[in-house]
C-alpha positions in Angstrom: 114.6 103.9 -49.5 112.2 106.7 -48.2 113.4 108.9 -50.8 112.2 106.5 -53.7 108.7 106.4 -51.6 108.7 110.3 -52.2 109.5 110.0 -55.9 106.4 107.3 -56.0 104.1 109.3 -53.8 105.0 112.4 -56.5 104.8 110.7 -59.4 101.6 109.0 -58.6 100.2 112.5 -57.1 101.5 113.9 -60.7 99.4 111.8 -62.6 96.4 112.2 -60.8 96.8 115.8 -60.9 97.2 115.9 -65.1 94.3 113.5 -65.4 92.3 115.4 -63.6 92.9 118.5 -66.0 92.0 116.1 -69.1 88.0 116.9 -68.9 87.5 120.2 -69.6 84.3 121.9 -68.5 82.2 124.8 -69.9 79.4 127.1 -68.7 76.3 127.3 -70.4 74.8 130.4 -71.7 72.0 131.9 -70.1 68.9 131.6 -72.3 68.1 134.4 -74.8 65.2 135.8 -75.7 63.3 134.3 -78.6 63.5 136.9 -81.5 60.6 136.9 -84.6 62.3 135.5 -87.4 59.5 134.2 -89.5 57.0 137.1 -91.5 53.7 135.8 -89.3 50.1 136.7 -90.1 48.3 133.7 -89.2 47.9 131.6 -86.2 47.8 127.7 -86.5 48.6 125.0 -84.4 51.6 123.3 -85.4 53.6 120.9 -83.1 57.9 120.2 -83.4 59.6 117.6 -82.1 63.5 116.8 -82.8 64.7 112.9 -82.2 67.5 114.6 -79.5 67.7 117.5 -77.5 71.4 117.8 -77.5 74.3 117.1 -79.4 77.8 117.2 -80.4 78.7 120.2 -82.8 78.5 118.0 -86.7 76.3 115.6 -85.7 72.7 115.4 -87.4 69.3 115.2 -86.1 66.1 114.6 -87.3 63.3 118.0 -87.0 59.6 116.8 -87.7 56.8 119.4 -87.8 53.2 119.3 -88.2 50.7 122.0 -88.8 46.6 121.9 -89.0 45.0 124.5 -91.3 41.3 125.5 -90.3 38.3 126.2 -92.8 38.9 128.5 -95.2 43.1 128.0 -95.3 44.9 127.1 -98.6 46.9 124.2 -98.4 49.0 125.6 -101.3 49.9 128.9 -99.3 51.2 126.7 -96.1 53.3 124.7 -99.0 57.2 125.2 -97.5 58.6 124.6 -94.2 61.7 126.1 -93.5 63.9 124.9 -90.7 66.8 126.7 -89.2 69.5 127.2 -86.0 69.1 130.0 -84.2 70.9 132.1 -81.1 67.0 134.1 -80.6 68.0 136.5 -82.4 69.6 135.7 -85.6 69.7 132.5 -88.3 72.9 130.3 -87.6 74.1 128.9 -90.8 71.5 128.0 -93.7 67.8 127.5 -93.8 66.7 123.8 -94.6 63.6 124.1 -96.9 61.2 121.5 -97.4 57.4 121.1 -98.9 54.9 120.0 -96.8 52.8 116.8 -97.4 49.4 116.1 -96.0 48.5 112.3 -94.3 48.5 110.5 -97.7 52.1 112.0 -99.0 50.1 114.7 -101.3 52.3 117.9 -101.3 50.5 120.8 -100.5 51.9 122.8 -103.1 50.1 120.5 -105.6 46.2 121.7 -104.1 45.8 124.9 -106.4 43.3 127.0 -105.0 41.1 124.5 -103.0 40.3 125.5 -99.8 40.0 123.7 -96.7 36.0 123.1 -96.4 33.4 124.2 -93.8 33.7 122.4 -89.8 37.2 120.2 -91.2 40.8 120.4 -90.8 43.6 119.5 -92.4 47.1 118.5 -91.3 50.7 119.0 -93.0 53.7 117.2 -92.4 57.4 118.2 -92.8 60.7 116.8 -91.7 64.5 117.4 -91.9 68.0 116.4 -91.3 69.4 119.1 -89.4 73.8 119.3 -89.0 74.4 120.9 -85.6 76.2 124.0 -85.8 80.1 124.5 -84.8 79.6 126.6 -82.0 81.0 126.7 -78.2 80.2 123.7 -76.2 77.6 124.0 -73.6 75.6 126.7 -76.1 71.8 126.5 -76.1 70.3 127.3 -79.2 66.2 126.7 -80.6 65.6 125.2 -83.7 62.9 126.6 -85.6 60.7 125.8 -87.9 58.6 128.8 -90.4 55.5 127.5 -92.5 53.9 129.5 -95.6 54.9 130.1 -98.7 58.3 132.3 -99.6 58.1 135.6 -98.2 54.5 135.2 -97.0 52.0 134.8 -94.5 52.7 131.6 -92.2 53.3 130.4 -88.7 56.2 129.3 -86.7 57.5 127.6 -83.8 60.8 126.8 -82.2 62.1 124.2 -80.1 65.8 124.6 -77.8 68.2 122.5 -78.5 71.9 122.4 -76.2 75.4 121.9 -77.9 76.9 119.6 -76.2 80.6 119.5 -74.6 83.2 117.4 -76.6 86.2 115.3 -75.3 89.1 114.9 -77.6 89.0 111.2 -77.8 93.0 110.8 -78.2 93.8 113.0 -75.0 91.5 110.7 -73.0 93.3 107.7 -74.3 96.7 108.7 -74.1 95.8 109.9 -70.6 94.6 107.2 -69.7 97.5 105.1 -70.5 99.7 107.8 -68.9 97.8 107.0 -65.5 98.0 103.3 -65.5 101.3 103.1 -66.8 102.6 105.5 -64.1 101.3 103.5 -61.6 102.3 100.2 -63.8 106.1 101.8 -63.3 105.6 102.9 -59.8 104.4 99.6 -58.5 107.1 97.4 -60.5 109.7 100.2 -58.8 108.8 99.8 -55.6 108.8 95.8 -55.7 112.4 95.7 -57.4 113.5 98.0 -54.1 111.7 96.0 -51.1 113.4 92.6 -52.8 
């Protein structure tokens, strides 16, 4: 009889121990420093926002960016906004290029050579579905956004971004059932040897 207690007491400590081991936890990366990846020649203030600031590697998020142009700028020359992953120092996966849209919709790449006038401003708009990249869980990475025209004078700004840590949704489960039915089998053990 206080050898089958034993077994239980192991068994139980057993399953305990392995479920314990299911979660599996990573560092995160110390933050790098932010490289220059965008060509930049002029100064404007822009503003990024994403709709999370972590996720799970595949999953997609939403990057909006906004950018005023001063008196004398050319709408037309601020006409694509690239978006992009990024370690600090180098482009992770593809760029994401979109045009840029003033209040009403209007593209800026559709304002020729008008110019923004004397004492006004005007504002751009740009957004993007964004895949997060396959990389180790726990990672923080920016996302970045460059505005100009292709291979031209612009602006840009970034905004971090952390790769979450996954769980393997089957392991859980079938853990999970190991636990409970370990104890399930312990308990129903123990009451057919007391009777």
């Amino acid at each position: 009889m206080a050898n089958n207690k034993r077994r239980i007491v192991a068994v139980m400590v057993l399953a305990l121990l392995l479920a314990g081991f299911i979660n599996t936890a990573y560092a995160q990366e110390d933050e790098e420093e932010h490289g220059i990846l965008c060509e930049v020649e002029r100064d404007r203030e822009m503003s990024l926002s994403l709709s999370q600031s972590s996720g799970l590697p595949g999953s997609t998020i939403t990057a909006e960016m906004s950018v005023t142009l001063i008196e004398g700028d050319r709408p037309r020359g601020w006409r694509d906004a690239g978006f992009a992953w990024t370690d600090g120092h180098s482009i992770i996966g593809e760029w994401v290029i979109v045009g840029v849209v003033d209040g009403e919709g209007n593209p800026f790449a559709g304002y020729g050579t008008w110019s923004v006038p004397a004492g006004e401003t005007l504002t751009g708009y740009a957004s993007a579905i964004l895949t997060v990249p396959d990389v180790e869980p726990g990672t923080t990475l920016q996302v970045i956004v460059c505005v100009g025209h292709p291979h031209g004078p612009g602006d840009m700004h970034w905004y971090d971004f952390t790769v979450e840590p996954f769980m393997v949704v089957p392991e859980t489960l079938f853990g999970g059932i190991g636990v409970v039915a370990a104890l399930l089998g312990a308990t129903l053990l123990y009451a057919r040897r007391s009777n």
